[in-house]
N, C-alpha and C positions, 0 to 999 in steps of 0.2 A: 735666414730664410732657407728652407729644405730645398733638394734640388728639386722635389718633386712640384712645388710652388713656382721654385727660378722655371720650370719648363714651361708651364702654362703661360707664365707671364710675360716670356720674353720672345714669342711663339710672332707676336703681331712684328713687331721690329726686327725679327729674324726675315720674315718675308719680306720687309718692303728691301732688303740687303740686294736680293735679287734682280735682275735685270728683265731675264724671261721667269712668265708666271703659268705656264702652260702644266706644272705639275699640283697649283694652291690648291685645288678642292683636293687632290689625291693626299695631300698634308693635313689639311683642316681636319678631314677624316679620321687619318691615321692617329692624329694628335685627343682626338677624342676618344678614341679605341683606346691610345696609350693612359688616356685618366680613367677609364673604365678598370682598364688593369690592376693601374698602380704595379709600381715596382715589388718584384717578387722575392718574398719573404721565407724564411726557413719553415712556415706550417704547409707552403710548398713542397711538393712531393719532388719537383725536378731541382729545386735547388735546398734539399731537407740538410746536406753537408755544408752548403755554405752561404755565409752570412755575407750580405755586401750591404748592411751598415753603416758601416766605415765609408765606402764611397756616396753614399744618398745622402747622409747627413752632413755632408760639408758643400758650401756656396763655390760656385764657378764660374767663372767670366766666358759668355757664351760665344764674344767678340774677340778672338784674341789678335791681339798685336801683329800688324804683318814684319816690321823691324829686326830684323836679325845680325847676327855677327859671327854666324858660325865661317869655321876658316879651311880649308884646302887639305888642313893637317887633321883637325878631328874628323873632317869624311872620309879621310886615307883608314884613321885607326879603325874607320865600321866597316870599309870593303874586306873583300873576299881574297882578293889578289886579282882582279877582275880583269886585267887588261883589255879581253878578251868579251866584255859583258856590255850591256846597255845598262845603264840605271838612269831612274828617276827620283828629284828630289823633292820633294814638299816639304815646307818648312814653314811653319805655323797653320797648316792647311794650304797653302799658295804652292803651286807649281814654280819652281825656280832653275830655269833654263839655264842659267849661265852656272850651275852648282851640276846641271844632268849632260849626261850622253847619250843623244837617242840617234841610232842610225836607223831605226826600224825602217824597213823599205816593204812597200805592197801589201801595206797594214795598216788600217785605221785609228791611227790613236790619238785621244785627246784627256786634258785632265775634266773630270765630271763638272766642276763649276762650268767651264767654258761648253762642254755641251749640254749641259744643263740651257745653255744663254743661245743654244745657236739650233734655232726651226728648222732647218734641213735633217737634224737627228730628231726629229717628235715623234717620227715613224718607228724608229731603232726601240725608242723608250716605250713607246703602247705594245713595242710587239715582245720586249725584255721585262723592261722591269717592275721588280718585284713582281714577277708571275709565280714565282718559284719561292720566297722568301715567307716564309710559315706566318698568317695575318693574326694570328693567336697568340703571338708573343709580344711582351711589353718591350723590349729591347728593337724588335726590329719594324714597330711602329713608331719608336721616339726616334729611330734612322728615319724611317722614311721623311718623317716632322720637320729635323734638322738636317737631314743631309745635304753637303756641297763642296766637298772635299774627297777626294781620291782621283780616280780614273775609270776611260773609257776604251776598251781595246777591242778591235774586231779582226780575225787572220781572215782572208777569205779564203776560199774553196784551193786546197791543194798549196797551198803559202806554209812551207816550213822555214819560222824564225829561228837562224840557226842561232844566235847570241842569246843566251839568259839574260830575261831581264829582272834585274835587282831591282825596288823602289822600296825607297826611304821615307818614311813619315819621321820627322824632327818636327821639336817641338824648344824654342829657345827663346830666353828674353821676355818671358811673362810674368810678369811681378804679384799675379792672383793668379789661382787655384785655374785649371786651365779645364774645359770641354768642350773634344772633339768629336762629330759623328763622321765618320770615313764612309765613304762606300765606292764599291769595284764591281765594274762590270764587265766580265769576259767570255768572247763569244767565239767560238773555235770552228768555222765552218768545216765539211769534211772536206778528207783528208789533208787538213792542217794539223801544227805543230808548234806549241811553246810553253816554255820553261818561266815560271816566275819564280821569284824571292821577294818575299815583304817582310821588312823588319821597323819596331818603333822603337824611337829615343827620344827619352826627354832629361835636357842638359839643366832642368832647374831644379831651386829645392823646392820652388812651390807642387801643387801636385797637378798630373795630369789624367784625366779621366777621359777615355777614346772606346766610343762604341761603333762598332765596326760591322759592316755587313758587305759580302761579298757573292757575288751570284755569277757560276760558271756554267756554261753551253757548250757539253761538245757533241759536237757532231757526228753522223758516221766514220768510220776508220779516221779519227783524227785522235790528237793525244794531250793532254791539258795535263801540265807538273804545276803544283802551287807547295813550294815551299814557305813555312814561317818563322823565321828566326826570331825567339823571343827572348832576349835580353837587357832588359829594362833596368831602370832605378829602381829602388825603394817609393819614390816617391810617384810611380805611376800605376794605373788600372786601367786593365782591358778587359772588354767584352766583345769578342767577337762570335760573329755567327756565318758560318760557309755554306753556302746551297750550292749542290753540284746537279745539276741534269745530264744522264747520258743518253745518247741515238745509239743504236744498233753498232757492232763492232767497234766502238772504241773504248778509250782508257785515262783514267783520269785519276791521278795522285795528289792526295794532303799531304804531306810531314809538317808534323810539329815539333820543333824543338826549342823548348822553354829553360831558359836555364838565369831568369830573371823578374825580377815585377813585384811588385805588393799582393796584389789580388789580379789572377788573370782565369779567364773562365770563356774557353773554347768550346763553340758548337758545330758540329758537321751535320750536315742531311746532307746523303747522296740519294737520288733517284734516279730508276730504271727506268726506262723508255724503248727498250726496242731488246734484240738477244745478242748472246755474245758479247757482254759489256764488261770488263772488268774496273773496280776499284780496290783503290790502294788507300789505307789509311795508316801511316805510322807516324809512334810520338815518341819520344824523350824528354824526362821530365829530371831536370836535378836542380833541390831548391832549398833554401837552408833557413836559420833566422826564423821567424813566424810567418814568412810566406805562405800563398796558399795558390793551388794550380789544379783546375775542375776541367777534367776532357770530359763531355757528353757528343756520343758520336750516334747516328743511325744509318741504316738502310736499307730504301726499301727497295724487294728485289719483288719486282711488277712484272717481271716479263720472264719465259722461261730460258735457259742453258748461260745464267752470267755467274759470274764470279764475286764475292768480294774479299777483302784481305784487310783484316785490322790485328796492327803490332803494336799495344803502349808498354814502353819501360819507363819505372818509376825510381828515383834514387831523391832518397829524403834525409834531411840529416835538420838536427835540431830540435826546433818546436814547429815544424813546414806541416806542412797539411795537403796531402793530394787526393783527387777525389777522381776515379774513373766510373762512368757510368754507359754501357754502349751496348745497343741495340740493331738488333738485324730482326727485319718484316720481311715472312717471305706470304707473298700472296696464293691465292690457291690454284690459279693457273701456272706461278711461277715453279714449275718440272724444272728437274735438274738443276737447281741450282746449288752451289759449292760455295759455303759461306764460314770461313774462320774467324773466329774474333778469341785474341788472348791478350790478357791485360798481369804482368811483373812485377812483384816490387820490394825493392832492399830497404829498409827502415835503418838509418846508421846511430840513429841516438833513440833514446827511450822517448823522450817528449814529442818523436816525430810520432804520424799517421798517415794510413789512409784510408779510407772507406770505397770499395769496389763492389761493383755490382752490373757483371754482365748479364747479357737477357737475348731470346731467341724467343721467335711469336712468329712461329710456322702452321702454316694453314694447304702445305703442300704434303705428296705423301712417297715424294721420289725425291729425294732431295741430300747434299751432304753438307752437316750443319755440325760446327764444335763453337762450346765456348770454353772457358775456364779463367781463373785468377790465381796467384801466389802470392804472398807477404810474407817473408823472412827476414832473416841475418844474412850477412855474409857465411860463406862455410870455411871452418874454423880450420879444416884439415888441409883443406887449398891453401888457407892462410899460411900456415904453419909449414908446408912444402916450400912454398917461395921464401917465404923468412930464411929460412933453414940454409936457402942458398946464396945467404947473404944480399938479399933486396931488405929494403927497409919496410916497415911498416906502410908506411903510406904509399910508400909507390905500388908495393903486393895489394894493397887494398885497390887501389887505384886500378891496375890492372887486371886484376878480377871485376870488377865495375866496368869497365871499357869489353870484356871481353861478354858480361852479361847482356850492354845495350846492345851494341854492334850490329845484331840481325836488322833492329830498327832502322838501319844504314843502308842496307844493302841494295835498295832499289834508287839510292839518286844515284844520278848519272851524271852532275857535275864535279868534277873531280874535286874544285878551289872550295865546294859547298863543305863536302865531305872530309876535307882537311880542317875546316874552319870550326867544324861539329867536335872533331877530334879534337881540336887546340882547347875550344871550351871547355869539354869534358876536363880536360887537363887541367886547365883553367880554377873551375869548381870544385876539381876533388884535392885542388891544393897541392901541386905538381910539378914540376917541369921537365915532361917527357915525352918523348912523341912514340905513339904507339904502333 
């Protein structure tokens, strides 16, 4: 049976799972919107580079397993060096408290099943979610269908969390093909402040399919960091999609760094809302083997004097395949706005690619707006200076590679994050050096 069949069919017994049903018609909906769709195929214009195939045509157990065994020692190997952090753990979809550390103080948080189930947030949900989450896509109406796994977090007015918080979606001890819909809701009132980290793992060989939707609010002068470490198996797919909302003077950052996965395919919409806004979008992409890593990014800038910033670096080695696709809207009242967007990238083997395709769709006429792409080699003459001084091959390569991404880095602010980006790179380009 196709997934696109498993979804229909297991849509009734997904519901009765629930405890509260206060979101069923908003599902029944969305679930008929998502058969109207059907999952989107390469005569698709948004996903004409890449084929997800491979993930639709295989069956998944829509129930998976709560039962696990992961141990003390494999969550040490995923941290950051955290002492200093909060994280959360979900493990098969379930919140696992005695695996997490939550000090959060003066901050509302819950995992989404559990305020999914609990009437005193009905008000939070009519007035959040999915207000923001594009209803035109097949991905983020099979979320809203299935979702009941992730989290819920609200800082309130002037509450800066000073600790990052790290959350882990695990995924262990599934003996069938595994699917997950995640979803996150984050709500930054003004001048609040927090830092997340979200990474997935899955410890089987069976495979994991995780569609992910994540919807951010920030507020005035407040500052929303969502980084995403993405270092997976072979035997896992992701699909996520990010909606950022901004108010009037604040800031709000994605990082992506992908350095893992089968098929992973990142979506960003940011929206303007007020002036003075800025956004930060940067990625890292290093993938090898026949992997394949699709960034589509937008934004739209609706209001005049904001900013936005998009940095992708791409390092391919293999038969990998990257696809960047990113878009800046600036509206026609939106005067003054300053919008960059540049997408990099080192091809290391002949059978790699990428297909890039930036785009600007300016309807303003004060405005400062770049875009641009590169796909090269390494340069042979840099090569051959560091050789020359007695480095080897791999490490001169390696360090010309580190010194290429690196701008990609420069806006996180947690140190343990940006050490940990480093050791990967190292990690990937077959190494052991610290740069």
């Amino acid at each position: 049976m196709s997934l696109n069949e498993q979804i229909l069919t297991n849509h009734t017994e997904f519901l009765n799972t629930l405890r509260h049903r206060f979101l069923d018609e908003n599902r029944i909906k969305a679930l008929a919107k998502f058969a109207e769709l059907g999952f989107p195929t390469k005569k698709d214009e948004e996903y004409k580079y890449t084929n997800i195939k491979e993930i639709t045509e295989k069956e998944y157990n829509f129930f998976p397993k709560e039962s696990h065994n992961i141990t003390k020692e494999q969550l040490d190997e995923l941290h950051l060096g955290e002492e200093n952090f909060d994280w959360i753990v979900f493990v098969n979809g379930q919140l696992r408290k005695e695996l997490s550390n939550i000090s959060i103080e003066n901050a509302e948080f819950l995992s989404f099943n559990y305020a999914l189930n609990d009437e005193n947030h009905k008000d939070v949900f009519d007035k959040y979610f999915n207000t923001i989450a594009a209803e035109d896509l097949a991905f983020t109406n099979l979320n809203q269908a299935y979702c009941k796994y992730g989290f819920f977090l609200k800082v309130p007015k002037n509450v800066i969390i000073e600790k990052p918080i790290h959350v882990f979606y695990l995924s262990q001890n599934q003996e069938e093909n595994t699917f997950y819909n995640t979803r996150n809701l984050l709500i930054v009132e003004e001048g609040a402040k927090v830092e997340i980290i979200e990474s997935h793992h899955n410890f089987d060989e069976s495979f994991v399919f995780t569609n992910s939707v994540t919807e951010i609010f920030t507020y005035q002068n407040a500052k929303a960091d969502w980084h995403k470490i993405q270092n997976d198996s072979d035997t896992s797919y992701l699909v996520d999609h990010t909606f950022a909302k901004q108010e009037r003077d604040s800031l709000t950052t994605v990082n992506t760094f992908t350095f893992g996965g089968k098929i992973i395919r990142n979506n960003l919409d940011f929206i303007h809302n007020g002036e003075n806004i800025n956004s930060f979008m940067n990625g890292i992409t290093i993938i090898g083997k026949d992997q394949l890593v699709d960034h589509h990014t937008a934004v739209h800038h609706n209001t005049p004097n904001c900013q936005s910033y998009q940095n992708y670096k791409g390092i391919y080695k293999d038969r990998s395949h990257g696809v960047f696709n990113g878009k800046v809207f600036v509206n026609k009242i939106a005067q003054k706005t300053n919008a960059y967007q540049q997408n990099n990238n080192v091809l290391l083997s002949e059978g790699a690619k990428i297909d890039t395709k930036p785009q600007l769709e300016i309807f303003a006429d004060d405005v400062k707006c770049s875009h641009g792409c590169t796909v090269g080699q390494l340069n042979k003459d840099a090569l051959f200076y560091l050789r020359a001084r007695g480095i080897s091959k791999k490490e001169a390569q390696a360090l010309l590679l580190y010194a290429f991404a690196n701008d990609a880095m420069q806006n996180i602010d947690i140190e343990p994050l940006k050490v940990k980006i480093e050791q990967l790179l190292a990690e990937k380009l077959e190494v052991t050096m610290e740069f």
